[in-house]
SEDO-803662 format. One record per residue (C-alpha): residue in one letter; x, y, z. Coordinates in nm, 3 decimals. Layout:
REM residues N
{pt "A"; {X; Y; Z}}
...
END
This chain:
REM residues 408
{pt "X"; {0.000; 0.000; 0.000}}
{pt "X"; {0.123; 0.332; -0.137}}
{pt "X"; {0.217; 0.589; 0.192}}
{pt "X"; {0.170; 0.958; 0.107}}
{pt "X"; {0.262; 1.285; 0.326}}
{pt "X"; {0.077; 1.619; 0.344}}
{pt "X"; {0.201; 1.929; 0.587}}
{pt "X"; {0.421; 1.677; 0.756}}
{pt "X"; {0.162; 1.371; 0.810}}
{pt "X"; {0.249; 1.063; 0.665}}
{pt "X"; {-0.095; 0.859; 0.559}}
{pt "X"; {-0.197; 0.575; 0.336}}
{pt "X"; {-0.559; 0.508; 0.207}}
{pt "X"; {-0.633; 0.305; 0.487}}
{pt "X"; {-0.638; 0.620; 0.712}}
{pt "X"; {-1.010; 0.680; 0.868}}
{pt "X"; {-0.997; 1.037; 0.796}}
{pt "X"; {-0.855; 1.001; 0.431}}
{pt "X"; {-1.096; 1.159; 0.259}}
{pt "X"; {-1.129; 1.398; 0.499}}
{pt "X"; {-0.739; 1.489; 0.470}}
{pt "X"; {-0.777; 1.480; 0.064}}
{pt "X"; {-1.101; 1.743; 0.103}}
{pt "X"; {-0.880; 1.983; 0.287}}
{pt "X"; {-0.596; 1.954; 0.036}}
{pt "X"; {-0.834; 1.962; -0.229}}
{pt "X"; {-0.965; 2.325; -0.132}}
{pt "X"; {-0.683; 2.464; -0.042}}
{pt "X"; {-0.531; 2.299; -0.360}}
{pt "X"; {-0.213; 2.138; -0.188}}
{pt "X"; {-0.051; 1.830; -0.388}}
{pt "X"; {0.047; 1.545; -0.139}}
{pt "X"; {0.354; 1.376; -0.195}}
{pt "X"; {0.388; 1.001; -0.275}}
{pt "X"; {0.681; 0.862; -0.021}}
{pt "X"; {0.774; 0.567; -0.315}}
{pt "X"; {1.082; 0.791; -0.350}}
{pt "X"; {1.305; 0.989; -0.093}}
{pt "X"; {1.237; 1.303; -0.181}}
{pt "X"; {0.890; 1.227; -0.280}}
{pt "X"; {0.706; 1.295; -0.591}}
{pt "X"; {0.359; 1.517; -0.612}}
{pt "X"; {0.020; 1.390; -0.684}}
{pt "X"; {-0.265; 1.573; -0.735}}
{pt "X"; {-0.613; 1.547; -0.652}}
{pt "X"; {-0.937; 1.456; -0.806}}
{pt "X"; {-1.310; 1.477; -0.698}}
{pt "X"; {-1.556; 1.228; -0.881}}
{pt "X"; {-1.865; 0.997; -0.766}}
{pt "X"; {-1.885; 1.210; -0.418}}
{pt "X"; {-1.523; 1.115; -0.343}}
{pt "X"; {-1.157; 1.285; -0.358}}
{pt "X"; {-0.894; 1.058; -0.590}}
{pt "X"; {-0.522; 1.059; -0.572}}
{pt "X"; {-0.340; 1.098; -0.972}}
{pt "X"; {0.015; 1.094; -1.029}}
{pt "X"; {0.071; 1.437; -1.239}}
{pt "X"; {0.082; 1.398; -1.637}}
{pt "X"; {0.422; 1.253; -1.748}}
{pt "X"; {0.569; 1.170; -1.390}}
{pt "X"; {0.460; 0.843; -1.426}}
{pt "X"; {0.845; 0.786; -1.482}}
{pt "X"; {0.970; 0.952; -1.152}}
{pt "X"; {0.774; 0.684; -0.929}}
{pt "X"; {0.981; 0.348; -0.765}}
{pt "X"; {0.908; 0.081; -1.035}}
{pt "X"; {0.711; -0.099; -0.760}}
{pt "X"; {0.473; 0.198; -0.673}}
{pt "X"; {0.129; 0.160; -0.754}}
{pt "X"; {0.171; 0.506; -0.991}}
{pt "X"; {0.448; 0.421; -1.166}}
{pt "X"; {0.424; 0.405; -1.568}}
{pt "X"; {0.634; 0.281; -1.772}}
{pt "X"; {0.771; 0.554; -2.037}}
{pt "X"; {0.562; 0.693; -2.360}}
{pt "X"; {0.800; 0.516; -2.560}}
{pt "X"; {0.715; 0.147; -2.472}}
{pt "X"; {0.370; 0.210; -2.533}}
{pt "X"; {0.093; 0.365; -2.735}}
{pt "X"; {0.017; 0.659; -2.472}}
{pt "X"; {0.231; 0.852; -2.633}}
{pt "X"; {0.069; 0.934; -2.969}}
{pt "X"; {-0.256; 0.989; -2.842}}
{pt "X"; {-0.180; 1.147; -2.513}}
{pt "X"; {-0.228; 1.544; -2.506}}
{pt "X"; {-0.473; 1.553; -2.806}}
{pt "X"; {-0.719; 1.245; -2.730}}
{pt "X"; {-0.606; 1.267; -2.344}}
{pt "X"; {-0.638; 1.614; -2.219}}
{pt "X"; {-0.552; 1.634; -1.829}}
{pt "X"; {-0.698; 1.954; -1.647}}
{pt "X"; {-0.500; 1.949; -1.267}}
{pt "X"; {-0.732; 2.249; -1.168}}
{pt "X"; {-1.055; 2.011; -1.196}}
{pt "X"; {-0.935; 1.708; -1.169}}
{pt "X"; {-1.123; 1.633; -1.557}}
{pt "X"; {-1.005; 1.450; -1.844}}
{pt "X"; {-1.113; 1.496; -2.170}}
{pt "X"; {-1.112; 1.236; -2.416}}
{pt "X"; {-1.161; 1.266; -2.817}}
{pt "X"; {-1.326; 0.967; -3.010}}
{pt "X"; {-1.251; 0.904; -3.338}}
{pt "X"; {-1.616; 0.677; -3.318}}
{pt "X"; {-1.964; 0.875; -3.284}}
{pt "X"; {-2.146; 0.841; -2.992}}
{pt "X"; {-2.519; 0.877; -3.147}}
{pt "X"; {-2.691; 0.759; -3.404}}
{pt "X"; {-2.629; 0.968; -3.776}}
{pt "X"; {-2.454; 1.031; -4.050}}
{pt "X"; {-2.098; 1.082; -3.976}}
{pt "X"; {-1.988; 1.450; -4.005}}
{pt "X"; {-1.664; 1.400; -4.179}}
{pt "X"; {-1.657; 1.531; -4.559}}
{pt "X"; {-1.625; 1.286; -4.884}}
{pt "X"; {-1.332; 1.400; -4.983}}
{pt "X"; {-1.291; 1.597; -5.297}}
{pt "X"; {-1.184; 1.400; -5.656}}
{pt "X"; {-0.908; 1.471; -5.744}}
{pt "X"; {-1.022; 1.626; -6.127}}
{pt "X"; {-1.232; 1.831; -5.928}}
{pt "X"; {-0.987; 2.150; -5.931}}
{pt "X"; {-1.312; 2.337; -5.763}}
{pt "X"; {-1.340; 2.121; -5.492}}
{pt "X"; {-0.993; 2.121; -5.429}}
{pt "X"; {-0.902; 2.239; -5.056}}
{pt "X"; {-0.668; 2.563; -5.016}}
{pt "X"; {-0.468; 2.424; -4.703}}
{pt "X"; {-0.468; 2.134; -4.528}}
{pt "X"; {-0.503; 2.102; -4.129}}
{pt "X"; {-0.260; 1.799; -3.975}}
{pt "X"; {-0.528; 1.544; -3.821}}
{pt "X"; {-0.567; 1.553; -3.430}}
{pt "X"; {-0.492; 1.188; -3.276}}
{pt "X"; {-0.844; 1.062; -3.157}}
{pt "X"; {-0.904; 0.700; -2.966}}
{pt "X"; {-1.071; 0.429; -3.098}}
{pt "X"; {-1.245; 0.185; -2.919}}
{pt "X"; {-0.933; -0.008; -2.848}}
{pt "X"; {-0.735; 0.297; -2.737}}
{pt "X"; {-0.993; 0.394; -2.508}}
{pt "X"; {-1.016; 0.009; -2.327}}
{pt "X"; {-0.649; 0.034; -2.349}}
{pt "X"; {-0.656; 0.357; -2.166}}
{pt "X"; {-0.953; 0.243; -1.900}}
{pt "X"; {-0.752; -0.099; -1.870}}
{pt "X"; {-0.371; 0.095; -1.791}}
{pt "X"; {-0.592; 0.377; -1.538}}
{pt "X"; {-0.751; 0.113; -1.319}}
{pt "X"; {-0.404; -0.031; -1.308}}
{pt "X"; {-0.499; -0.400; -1.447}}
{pt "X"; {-0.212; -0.418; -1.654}}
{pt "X"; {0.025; -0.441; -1.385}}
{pt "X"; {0.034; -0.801; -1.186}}
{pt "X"; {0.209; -0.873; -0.870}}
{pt "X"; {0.180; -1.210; -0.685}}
{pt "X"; {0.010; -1.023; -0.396}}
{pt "X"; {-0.337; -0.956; -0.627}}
{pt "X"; {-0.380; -1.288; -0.791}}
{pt "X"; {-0.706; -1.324; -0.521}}
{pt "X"; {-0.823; -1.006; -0.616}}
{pt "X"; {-0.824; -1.082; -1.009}}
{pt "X"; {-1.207; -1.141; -1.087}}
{pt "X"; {-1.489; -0.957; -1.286}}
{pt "X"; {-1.586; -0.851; -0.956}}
{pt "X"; {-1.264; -0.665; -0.887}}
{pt "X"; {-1.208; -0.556; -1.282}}
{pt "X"; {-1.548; -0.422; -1.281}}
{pt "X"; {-1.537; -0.198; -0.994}}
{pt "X"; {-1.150; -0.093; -1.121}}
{pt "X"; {-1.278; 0.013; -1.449}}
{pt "X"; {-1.551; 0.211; -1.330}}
{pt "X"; {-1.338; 0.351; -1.125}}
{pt "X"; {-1.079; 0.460; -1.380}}
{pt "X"; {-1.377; 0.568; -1.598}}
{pt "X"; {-1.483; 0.880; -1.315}}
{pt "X"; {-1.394; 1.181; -1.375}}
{pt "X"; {-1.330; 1.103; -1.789}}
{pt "X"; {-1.557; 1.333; -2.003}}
{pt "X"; {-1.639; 1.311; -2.373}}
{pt "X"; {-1.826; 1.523; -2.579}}
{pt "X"; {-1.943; 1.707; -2.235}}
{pt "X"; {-2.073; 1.360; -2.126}}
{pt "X"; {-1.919; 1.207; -1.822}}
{pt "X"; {-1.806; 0.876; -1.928}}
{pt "X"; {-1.926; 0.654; -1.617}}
{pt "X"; {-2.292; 0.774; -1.742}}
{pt "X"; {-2.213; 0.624; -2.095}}
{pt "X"; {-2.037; 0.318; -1.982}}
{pt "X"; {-2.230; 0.017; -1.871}}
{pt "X"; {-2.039; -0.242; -1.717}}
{pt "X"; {-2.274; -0.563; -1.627}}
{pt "X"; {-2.236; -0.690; -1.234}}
{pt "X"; {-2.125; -1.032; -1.143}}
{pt "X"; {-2.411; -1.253; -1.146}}
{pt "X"; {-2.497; -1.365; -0.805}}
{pt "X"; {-2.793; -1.614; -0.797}}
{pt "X"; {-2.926; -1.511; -0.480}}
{pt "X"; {-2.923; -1.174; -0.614}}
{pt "X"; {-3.063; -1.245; -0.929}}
{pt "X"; {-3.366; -1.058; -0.916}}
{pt "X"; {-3.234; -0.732; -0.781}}
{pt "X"; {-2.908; -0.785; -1.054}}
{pt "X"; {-3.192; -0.809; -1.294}}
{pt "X"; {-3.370; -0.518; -1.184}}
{pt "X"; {-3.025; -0.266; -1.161}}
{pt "X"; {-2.957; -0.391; -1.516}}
{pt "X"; {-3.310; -0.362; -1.687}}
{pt "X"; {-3.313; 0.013; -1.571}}
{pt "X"; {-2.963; 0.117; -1.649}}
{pt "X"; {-3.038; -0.044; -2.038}}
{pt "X"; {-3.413; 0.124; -2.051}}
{pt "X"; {-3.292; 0.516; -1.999}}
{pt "X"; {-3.514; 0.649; -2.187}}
{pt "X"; {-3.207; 0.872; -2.399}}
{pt "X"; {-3.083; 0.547; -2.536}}
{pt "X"; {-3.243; 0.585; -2.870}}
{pt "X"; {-3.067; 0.883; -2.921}}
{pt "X"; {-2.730; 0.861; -2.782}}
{pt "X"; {-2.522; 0.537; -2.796}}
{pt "X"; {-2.389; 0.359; -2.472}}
{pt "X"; {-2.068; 0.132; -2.446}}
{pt "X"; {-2.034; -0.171; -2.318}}
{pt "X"; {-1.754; -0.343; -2.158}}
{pt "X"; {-1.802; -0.710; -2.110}}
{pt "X"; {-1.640; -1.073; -2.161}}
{pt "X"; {-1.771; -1.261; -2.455}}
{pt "X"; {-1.959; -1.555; -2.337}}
{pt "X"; {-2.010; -1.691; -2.697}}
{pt "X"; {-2.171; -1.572; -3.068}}
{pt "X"; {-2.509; -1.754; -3.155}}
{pt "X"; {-2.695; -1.702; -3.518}}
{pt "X"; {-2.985; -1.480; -3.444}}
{pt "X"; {-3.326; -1.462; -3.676}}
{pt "X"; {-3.176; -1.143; -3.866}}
{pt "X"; {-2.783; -1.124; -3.828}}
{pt "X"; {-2.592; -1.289; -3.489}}
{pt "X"; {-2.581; -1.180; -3.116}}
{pt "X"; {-2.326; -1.112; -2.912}}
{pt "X"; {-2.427; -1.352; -2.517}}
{pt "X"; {-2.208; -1.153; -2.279}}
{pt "X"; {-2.114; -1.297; -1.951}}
{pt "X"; {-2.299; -1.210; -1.607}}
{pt "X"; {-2.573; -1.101; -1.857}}
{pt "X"; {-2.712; -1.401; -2.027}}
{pt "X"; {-3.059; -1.216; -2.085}}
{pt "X"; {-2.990; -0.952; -2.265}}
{pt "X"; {-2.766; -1.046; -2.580}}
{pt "X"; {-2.607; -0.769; -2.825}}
{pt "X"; {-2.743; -0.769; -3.182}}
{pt "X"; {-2.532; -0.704; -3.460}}
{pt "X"; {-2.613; -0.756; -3.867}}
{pt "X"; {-2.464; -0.960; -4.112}}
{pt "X"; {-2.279; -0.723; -4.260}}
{pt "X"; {-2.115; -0.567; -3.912}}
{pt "X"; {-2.101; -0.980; -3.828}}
{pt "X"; {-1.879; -1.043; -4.129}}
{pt "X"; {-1.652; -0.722; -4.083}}
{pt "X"; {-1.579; -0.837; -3.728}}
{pt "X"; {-1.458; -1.184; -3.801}}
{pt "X"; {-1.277; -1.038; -4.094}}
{pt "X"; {-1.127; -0.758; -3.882}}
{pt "X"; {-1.107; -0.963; -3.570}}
{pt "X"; {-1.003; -1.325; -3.723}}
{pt "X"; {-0.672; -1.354; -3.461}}
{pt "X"; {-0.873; -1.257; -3.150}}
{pt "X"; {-1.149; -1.503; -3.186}}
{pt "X"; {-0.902; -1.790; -3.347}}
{pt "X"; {-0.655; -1.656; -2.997}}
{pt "X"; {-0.999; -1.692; -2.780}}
{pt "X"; {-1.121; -2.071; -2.927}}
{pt "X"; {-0.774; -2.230; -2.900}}
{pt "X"; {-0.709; -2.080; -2.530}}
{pt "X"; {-0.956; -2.174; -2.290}}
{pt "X"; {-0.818; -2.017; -2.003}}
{pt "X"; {-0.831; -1.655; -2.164}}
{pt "X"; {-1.070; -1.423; -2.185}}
{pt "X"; {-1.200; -1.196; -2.494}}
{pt "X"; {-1.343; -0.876; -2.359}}
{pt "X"; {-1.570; -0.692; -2.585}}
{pt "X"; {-1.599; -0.266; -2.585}}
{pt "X"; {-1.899; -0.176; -2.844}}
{pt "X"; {-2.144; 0.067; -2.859}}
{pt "X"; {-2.477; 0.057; -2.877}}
{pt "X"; {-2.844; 0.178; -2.888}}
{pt "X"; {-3.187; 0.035; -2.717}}
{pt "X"; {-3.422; 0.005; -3.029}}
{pt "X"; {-3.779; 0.039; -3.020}}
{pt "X"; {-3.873; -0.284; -2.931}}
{pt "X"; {-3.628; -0.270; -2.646}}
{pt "X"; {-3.323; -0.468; -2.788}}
{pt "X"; {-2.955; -0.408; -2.731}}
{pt "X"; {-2.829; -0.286; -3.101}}
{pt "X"; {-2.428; -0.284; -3.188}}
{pt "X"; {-2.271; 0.021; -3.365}}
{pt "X"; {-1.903; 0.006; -3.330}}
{pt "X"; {-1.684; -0.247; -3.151}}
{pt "X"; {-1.328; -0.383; -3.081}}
{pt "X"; {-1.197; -0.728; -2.893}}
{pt "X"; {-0.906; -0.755; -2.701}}
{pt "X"; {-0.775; -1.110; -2.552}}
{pt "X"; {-0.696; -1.160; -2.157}}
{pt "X"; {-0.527; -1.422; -1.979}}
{pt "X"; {-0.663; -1.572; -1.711}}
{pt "X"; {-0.526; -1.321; -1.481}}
{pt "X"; {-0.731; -1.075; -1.689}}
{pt "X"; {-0.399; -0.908; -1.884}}
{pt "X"; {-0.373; -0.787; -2.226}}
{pt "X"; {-0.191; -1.041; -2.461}}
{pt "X"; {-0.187; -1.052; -2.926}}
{pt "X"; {-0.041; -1.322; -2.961}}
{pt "X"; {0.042; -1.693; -2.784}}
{pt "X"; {0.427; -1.582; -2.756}}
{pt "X"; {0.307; -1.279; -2.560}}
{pt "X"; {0.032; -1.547; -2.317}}
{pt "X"; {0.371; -1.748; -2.299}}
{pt "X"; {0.587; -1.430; -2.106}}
{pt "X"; {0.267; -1.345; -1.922}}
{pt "X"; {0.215; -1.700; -1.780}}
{pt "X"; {0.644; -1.734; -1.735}}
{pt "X"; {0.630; -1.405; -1.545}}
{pt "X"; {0.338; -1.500; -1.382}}
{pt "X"; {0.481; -1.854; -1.282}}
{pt "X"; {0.773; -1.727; -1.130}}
{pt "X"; {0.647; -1.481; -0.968}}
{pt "X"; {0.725; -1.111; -1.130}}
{pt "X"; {0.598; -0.832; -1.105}}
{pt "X"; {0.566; -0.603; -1.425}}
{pt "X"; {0.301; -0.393; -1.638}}
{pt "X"; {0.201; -0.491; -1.978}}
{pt "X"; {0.266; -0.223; -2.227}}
{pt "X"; {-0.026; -0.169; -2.447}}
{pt "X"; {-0.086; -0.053; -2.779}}
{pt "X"; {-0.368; 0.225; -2.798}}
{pt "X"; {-0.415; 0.328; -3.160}}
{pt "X"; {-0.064; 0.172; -3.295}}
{pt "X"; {-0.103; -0.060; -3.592}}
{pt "X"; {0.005; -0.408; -3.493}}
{pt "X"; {0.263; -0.437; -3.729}}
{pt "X"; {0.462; -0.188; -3.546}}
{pt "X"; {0.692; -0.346; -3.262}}
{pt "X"; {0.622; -0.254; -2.925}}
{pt "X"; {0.807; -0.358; -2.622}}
{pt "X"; {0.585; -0.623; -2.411}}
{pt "X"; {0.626; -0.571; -2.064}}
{pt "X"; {0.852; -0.425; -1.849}}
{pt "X"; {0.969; -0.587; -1.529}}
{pt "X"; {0.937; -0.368; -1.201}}
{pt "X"; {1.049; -0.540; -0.942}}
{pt "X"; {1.431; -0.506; -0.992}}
{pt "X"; {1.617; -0.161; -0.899}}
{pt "X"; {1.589; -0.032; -1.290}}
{pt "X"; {1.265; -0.107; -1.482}}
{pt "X"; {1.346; -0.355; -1.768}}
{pt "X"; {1.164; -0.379; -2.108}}
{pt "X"; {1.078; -0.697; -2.246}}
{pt "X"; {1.026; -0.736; -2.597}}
{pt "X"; {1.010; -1.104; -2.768}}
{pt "X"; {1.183; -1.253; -3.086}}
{pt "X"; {0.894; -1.312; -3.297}}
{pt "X"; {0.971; -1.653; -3.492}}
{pt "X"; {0.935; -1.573; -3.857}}
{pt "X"; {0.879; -1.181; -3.815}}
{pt "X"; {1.221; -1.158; -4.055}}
{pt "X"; {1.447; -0.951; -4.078}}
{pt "X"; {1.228; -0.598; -4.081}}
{pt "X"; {1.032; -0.695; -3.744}}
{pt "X"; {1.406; -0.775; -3.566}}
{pt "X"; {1.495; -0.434; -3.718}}
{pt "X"; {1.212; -0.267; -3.560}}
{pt "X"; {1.302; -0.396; -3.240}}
{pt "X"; {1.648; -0.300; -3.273}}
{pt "X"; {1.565; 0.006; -3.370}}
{pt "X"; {1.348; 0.058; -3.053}}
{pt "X"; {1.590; -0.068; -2.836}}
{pt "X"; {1.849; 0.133; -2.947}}
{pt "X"; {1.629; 0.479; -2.911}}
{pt "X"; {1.495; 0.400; -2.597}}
{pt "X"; {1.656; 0.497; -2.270}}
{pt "X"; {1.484; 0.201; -2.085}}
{pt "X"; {1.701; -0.085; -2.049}}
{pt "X"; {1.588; -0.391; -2.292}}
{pt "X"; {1.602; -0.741; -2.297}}
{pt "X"; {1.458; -0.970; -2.614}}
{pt "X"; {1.308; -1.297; -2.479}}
{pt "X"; {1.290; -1.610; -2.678}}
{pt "X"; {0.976; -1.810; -2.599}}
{pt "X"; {1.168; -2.109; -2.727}}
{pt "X"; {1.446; -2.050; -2.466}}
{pt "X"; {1.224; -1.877; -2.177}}
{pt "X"; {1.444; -1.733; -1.921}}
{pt "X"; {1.545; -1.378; -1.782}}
{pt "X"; {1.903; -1.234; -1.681}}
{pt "X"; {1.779; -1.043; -1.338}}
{pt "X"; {1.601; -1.211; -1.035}}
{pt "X"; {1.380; -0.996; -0.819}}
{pt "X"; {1.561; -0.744; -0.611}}
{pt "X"; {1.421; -0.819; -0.195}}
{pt "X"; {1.281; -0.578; 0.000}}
{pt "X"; {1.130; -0.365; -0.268}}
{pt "X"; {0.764; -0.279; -0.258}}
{pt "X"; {0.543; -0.531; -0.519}}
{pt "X"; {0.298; -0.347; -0.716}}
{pt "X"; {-0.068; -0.280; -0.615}}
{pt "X"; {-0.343; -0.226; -0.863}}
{pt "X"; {-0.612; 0.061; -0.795}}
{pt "X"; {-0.864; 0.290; -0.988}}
{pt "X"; {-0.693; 0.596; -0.815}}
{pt "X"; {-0.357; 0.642; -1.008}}
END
């Protein structure tokens, strides 16, 4: 557990008057320090959901121990970086992020422009305007999945690691997030863990949140784990888990671009059965009271509910895992997947090491790539070979493990 210190009064979350401590700060707009270092390094606070939130500060992610709960790997191993500061605006004064979509979030015609032919000398544009970085659907459950903090794994939270626990971290990381001047925990819907004893009132919490009555005019998302894809009398449905009786409809057309688009996650989620695909779509209620698909993206998890793309990454996640690591997975946001990108990076040794992994039969422009990464980045590197699984460091004793939380 992280230990902070505010006008000389050390604290951790645990404190009974926490909130009460972070309310004061909060008004009189102090930053407490996080005591993972010597000298400390500032947070600052965040109200949301009737309750004060401790952030690290934008791009200090870096100055935290690698075993603090706010530490973040640098831009560079991940996919933060191209999107963060145009599709991730931070405001410290508030405490509010804004986030840009590059998806629509109600039903229409999309507002972009056809663009002009190019014979058309009338039509022709005077300037051009270099395009702002906007998250997809992918970007943004990457970005919900790294700010509840269920990329990183330490032994210490393997009991912890259910729907139960992922549910309340994401909507958690989803509070204070706005888009388009909606608050994004009133646009996500997340479905509880189903509880037989609890069915009914489950049922009941569920049925309302999918009836509001704006949901013909302004799309939801949903974050869920595929349970399986059935035929349906017009097109398929989507059965998500925990919500068995209310399935996701989706055309045939939408149907066949998502197992064209998403052929490796679904042949990843058949041939794994301990992994997880999580689905992030949205979606309208039509008028006969049926859950519609608009837009959506899959992501695989391992059983400890991390990001993987490929059975060599499941391999160092389940090796790390085994021997008892602790490290974040880097993720991808909006980067194309045929751009390398380091894998994970270890953080319980004194300096952070990134992992990347010698794809077999990538040839020789992936192992460039790599190299090329390696040799920019200021992080030290180490290529693992899931033929030959092994790593050069052990884990340094005495250092604090990582702790996962919807408050970094």
């Amino acid at each position: 557990m992280s230990h902070y210190r505010l006008d000389g009064i050390e604290f951790t979350e645990a404190h009974e008057e926490f909130q009460i401590i972070l309310a004061r700060a909060y008004a009189n707009k102090q930053r407490p320090l996080c005591l993972c270092m010597a000298d400390g390094v500032e947070l600052y606070i965040a109200y949301a959901h009737e309750r004060y939130w401790l952030k690290r500060m934008p791009n200090c992610g870096g100055r935290h121990h690698p075993g603090c709960e706010s530490y973040e790997p640098p831009a560079e191993l991940s996919g933060l970086g191209q999107v963060y500061g145009s599709a991730i605006k931070e405001n410290l004064d508030t405490g509010v992020t804004q986030l840009k979509f590059d998806f629509r979030l109600a039903p229409g015609k999309s507002r972009t422009p056809a663009p002009a032919s190019e014979t058309d000398e009338a039509a022709k544009p005077t300037s051009i305007k270099a395009s702002e970085a906007k998250l997809g659907l992918r970007g943004l459950l990457h970005y919900l999945w790294e700010q509840s903090g269920w990329q990183r794994w330490a032994p210490a939270t393997e009991s912890r690691r259910n729907w139960h626990g992922l549910r309340k971290a994401l909507l958690g990381a989803c509070a204070g997030k706005v888009a388009k001047a909606m608050p994004l925990d009133e646009i996500v819907f997340i479905p509880e863990t189903f509880i037989l004893e609890r069915k009914d009132e489950i049922s009941a919490r569920t049925a309302k949140s999918l009836a509001c009555s704006d949901n013909q005019n302004r799309f939801r998302m949903l974050i869920g784990e595929l349970k399986e894809i059935k035929p349906a009398r017009f097109g398929h449905k989507l059965v998500i888990k925990h919500l068995p009786e209310h399935p996701f409809y989706l055309n045939d057309q939408t149907y066949k671009r998502m197992v064209k688009q998403f052929d490796a996650e679904l042949l990843l989620w058949r041939g794994i059965e301990s992994s997880h695909l999580i689905v992030i779509a949205t979606f309208s209620i039509n008028q006969a009271g049926y859950a519609e698909l608009d837009n959506l993206s899959l992501m695989n998890v391992s059983s400890q509910w991390i990001p993987f793309e490929t059975a060599d990454e499941l391999a160092l996640i389940e090796y790390l895992v085994a021997e008892g690591r602790s490290f974040s997975k880097c993720l991808r946001y909006n980067l194309a997947r045929t751009k390398p990108l380091a894998s994970a990076v270890l953080v319980d040794i004194r300096i952070p090491l990134a992992l990347y992994i010698a794809r077999e039969g990538g040839g020789d422009e992936s192992a460039d790539g790599i190299d090329g990464l390696i040799a920019d980045s200021q992080t030290a590197s180490y290529i693992w070979d899931p033929k030959q699984p092994g790593l050069p460091f052990e884990p340094q004793q005495g250092k604090p493990q990582i702790a996962y939380a919807a408050t970094v």
